[in-house]
ROBADREN-885795 format. One line per 2 residues: their letters; for each residue z negated, x negated, y negated of C-alpha. Coordinates in steps of 0.1 Angstrom, whole numbers. Example, Ala and Ser with C-alpha at 12.3 -4.5 7.8 and 13.67 -1.06 7.14 Angstrom:
residues 2
AS = -78 -123 45  -71 -137 11
END
This chain:
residues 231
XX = -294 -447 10  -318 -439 -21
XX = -296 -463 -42  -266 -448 -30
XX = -276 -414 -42  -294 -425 -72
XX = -257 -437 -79  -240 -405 -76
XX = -262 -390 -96  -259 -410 -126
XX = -222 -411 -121  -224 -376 -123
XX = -245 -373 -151  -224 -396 -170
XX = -189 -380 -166  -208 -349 -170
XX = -199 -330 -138  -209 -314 -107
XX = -210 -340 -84  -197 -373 -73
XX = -190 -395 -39  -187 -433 -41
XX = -163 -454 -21  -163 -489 -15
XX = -134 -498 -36  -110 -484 -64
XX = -79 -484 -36  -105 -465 -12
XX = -111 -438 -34  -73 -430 -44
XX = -61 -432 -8  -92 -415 9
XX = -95 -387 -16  -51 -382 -13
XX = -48 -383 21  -78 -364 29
XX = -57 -331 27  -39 -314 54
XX = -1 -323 47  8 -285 41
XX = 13 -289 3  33 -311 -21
XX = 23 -338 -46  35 -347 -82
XX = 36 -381 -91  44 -403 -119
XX = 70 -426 -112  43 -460 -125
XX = 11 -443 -105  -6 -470 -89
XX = -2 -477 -57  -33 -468 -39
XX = -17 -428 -50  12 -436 -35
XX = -3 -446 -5  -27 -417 -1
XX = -1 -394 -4  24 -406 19
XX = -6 -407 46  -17 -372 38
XX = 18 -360 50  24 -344 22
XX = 62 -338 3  65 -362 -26
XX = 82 -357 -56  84 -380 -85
XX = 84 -371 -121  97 -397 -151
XX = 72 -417 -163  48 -398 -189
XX = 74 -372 -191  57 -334 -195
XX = 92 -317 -193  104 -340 -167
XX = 72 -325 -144  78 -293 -154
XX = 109 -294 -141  103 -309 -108
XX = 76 -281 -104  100 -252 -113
XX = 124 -265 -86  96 -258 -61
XX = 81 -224 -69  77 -212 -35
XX = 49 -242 -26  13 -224 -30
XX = -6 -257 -26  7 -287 -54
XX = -14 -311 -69  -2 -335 -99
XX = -16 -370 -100  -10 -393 -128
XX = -33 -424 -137  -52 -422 -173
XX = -44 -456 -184  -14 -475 -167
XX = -26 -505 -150  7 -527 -155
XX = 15 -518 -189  -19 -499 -206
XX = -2 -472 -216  -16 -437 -216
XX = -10 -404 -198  -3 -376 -224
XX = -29 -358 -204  -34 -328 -228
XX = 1 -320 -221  -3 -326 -185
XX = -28 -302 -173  -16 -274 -191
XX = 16 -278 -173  0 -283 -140
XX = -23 -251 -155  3 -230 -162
XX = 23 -239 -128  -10 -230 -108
XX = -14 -269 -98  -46 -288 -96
XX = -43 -320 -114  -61 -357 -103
XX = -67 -379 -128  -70 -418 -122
XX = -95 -429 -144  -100 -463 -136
XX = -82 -481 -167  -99 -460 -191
XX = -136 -459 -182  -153 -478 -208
XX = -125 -491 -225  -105 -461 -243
XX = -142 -447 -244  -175 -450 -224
XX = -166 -418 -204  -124 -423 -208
XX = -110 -388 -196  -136 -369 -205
XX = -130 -375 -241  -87 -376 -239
XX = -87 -342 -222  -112 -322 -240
XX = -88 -290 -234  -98 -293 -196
XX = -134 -305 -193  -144 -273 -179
XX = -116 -267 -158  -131 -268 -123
XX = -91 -270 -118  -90 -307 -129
XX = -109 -338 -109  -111 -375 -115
XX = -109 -403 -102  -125 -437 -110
XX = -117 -473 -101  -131 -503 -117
XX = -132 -533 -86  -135 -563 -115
XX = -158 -544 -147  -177 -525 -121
XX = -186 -548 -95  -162 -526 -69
XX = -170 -495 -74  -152 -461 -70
XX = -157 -423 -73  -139 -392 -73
XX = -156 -363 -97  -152 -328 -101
XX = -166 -298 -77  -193 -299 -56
XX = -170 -283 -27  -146 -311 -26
XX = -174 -338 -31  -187 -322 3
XX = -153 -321 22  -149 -353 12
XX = -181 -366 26  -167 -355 59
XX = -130 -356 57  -119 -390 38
XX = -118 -414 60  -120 -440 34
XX = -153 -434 26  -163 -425 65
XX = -155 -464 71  -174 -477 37
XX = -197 -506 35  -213 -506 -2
XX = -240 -534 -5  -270 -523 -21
XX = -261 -555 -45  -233 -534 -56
XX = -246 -502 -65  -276 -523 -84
XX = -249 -536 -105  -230 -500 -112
XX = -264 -491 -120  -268 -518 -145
XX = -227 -512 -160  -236 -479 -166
XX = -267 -485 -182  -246 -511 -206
XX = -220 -484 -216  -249 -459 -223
XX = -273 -478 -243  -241 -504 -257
XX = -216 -481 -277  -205 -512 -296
XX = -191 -529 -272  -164 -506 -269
XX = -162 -498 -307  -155 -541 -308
XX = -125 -537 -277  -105 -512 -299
XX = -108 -529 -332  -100 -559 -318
XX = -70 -546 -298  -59 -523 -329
XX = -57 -552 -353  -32 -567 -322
XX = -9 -539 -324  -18 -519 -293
XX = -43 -498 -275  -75 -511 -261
XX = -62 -507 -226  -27 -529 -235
XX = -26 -562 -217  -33 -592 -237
XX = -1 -613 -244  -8 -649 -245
XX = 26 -666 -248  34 -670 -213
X = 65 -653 -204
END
């Protein structure tokens, strides 16, 4: 149980928030932390979000709606056509996982801002490959806004683990509401080893400087899948 905590706490201390909660894999902590709620609100989602979001929300009981992908005025739109919800949340993943491309995120929580939304943020692509702490450099217009969490998935760099960030409040309810994590089994091997990642991305800058050269002088972004010929 030590580890475990000792976990969250350099998580925390890492993304530079409140507070986090580890689940036992990347699909655990979209789906737990989704479907956690109570149903009585609606959810906006990117037409490409992975499918552990899609799955969360449709067991949270909540009303869907789909925007275009990466399209601000598309969301806008869907979220004018349903003024009357009080409770929406907008969820959109950082770094595409198919594809690699990125969430214009700036964009997207000033909508959800402006539209009284709370936004979710699947970080899982970008963590210590757009930049050691991903979101919290691409969305530097909302790293105080105790309106916008994360979420963080990394099952093959981070030896499976997961974490959702942001407010001590929802850390807590999660704790006791998301079933995902209620059920979790996280060796203490594992957490030794997201321990040991996170020491690499602290003390190893360059590793990540190397990943975006490298990817830059092969014409796309550090999260882009590599194209080997195969079609």
């Amino acid at each position: 149980m030590a580890l475990h905590l000792e976990l969250e706490r350099r998580i925390a201390a890492f993304k530079k928030t409140e507070a986090a909660v580890v689940f036992q894999s990347g699909f655990a902590a979209n789906a737990g932390t989704v479907s956690s709620r109570s149903g009585r609100e609606t959810d906006y989602l990117d037409e490409l979000n992975h499918a552990s979001i899609i799955d969360g929300a449709r067991l949270s009981r909540a009303e869907i709606r789909v925007f275009p992908h990466r399209d601000v005025t598309g969301l806008a739109r869907v979220l004018d056509e349903t003024k009357d919800v009080k409770r929406r949340l907008v969820i959109t993943d950082g770094v595409f996982s198919m594809d690699g491309d990125i969430a214009p995120l700036p964009q997207i929580a000033a909508v959800a801002r402006s539209h009284g939304a709370i936004m979710m943020i699947d970080d899982a692509h970008a963590s210590g490959v757009l930049a050691a702490r991903a979101a919290a450099r691409w969305i530097t217009t909302t790293s105080t806004d105790r309106s916008t969490f994360k979420s963080a998935r990394s099952p093959r760099r981070w030896e499976s683990w997961a974490l959702c960030l942001r407010l001590e409040d929802l850390i807590e309810y999660l704790y006791h509401r998301a079933r995902r994590f209620l059920s979790a089994h996280h060796t203490a091997r594992r957490r030794a080893a997201c321990l040991a990642a996170i020491d690499v991305l602290e003390q190893e800058p360059e590793r990540i400087e190397r990943l975006c050269r490298t990817r830059a002088l092969q014409g796309g972004s550090p999260a882009s899948p590599l194209r080997h010929g195969l079609e």
